[in-house]
C-alpha positions as protocol buffer text, in pm:
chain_id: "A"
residue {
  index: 1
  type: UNK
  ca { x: 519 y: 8313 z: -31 }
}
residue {
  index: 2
  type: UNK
  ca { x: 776 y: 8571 z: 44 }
}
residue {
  index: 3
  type: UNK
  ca { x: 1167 y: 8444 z: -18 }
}
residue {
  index: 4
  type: UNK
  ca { x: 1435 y: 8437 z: -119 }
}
residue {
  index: 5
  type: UNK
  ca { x: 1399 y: 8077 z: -195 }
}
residue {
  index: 6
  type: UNK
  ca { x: 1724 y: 7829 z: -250 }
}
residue {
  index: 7
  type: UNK
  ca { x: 1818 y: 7555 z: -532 }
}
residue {
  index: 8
  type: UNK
  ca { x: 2098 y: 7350 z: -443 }
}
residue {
  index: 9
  type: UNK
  ca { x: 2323 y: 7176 z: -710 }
}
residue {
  index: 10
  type: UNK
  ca { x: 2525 y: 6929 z: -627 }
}
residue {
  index: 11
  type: UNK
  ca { x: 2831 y: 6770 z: -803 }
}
residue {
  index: 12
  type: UNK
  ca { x: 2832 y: 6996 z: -1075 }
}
residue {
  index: 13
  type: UNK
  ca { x: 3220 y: 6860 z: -1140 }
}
residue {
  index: 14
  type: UNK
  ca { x: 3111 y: 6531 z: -1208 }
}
residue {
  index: 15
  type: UNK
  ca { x: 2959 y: 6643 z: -1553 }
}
residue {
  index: 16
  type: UNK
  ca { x: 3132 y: 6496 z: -1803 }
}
residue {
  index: 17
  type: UNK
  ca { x: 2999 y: 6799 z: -2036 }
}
residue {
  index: 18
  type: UNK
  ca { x: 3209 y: 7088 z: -1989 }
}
residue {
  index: 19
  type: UNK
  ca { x: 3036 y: 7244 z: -2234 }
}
residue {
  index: 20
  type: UNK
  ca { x: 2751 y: 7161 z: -2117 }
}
residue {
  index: 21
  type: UNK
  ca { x: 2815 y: 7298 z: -1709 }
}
residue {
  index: 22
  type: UNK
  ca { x: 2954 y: 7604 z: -1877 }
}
residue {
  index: 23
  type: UNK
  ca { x: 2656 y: 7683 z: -2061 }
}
residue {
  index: 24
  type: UNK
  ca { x: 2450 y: 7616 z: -1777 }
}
residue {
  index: 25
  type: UNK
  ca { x: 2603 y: 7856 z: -1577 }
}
residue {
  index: 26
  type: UNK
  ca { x: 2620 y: 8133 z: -1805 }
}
residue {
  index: 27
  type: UNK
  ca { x: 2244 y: 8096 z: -1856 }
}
residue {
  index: 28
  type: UNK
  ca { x: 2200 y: 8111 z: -1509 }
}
residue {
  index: 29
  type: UNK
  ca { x: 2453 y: 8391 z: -1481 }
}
residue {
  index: 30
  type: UNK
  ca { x: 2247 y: 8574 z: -1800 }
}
residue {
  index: 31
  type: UNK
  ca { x: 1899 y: 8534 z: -1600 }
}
residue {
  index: 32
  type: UNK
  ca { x: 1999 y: 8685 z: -1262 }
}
residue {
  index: 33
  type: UNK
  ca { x: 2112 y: 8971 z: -1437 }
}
residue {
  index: 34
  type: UNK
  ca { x: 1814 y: 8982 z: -1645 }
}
residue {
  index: 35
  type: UNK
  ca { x: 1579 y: 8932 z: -1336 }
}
residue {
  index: 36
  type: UNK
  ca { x: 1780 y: 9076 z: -1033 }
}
residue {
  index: 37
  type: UNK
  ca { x: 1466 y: 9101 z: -844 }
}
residue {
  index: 38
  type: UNK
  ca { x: 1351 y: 8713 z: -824 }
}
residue {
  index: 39
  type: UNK
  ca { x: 1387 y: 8623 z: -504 }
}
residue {
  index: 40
  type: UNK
  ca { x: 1621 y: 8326 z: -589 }
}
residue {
  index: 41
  type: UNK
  ca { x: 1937 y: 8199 z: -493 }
}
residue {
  index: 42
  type: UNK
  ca { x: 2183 y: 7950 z: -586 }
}
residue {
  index: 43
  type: UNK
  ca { x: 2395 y: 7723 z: -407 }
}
residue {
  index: 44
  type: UNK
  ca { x: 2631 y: 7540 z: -611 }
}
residue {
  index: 45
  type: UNK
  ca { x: 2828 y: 7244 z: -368 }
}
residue {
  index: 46
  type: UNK
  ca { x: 3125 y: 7138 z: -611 }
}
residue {
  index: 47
  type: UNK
  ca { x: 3494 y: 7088 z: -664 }
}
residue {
  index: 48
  type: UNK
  ca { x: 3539 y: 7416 z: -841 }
}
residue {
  index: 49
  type: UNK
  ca { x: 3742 y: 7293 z: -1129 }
}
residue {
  index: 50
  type: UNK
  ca { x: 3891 y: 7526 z: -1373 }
}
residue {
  index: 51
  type: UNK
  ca { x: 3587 y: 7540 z: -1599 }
}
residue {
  index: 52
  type: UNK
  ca { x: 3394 y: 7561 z: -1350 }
}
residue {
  index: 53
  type: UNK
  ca { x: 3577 y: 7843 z: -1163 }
}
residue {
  index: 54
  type: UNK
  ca { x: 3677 y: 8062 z: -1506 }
}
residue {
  index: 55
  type: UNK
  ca { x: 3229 y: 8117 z: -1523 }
}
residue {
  index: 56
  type: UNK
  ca { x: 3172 y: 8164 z: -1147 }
}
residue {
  index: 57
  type: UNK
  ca { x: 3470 y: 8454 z: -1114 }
}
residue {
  index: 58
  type: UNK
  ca { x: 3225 y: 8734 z: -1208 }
}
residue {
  index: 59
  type: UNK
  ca { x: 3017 y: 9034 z: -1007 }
}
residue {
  index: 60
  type: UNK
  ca { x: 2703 y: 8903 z: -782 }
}
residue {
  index: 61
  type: UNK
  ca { x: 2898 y: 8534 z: -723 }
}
residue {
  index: 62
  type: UNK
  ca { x: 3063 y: 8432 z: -357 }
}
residue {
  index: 63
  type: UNK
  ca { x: 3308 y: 8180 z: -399 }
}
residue {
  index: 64
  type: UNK
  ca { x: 3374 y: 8028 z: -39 }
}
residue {
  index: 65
  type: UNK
  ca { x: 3594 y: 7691 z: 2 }
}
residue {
  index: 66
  type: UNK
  ca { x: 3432 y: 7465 z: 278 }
}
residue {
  index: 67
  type: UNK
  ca { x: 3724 y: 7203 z: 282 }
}
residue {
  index: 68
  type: UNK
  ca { x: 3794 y: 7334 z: 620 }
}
residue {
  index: 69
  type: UNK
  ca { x: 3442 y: 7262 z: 745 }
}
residue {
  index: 70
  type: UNK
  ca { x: 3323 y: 6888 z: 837 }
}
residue {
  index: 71
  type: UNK
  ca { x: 2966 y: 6805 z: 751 }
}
């Protein structure tokens, strides 16, 4: 199997454990760097609350709002 393959996440704002979504995040953040060559991606479907946007604002993420598109 070739790649890159996907994980989707979805409702990552309706954690209750800030903590917790912000350390989940940086880990992820901390293994791409560590393994830029896994063919792996990650879409994360969220409100981007403030937590959530103060870890994603960083090299190698794509921050696109999709409020304008319908599903």
């Amino acid at each position: 199997m070739k790649g890159p393959f996907i994980i989707v996440i979805d409702g990552l704002d309706e954690c209750e454990d800030r903590r917790g979504v912000e350390e989940f995040i940086n880990y992820m953040l901390a293994f791409f760097e560590e393994h830029p060559t896994i063919p792996l991606r990650v879409f994360i479907a969220s409100r981007v609350e403030q937590h959530i946007r103060a870890c994603l604002e960083t090299d190698g993420v794509v921050l696109g709002n999709l409020d304008s598109h319908s599903a």
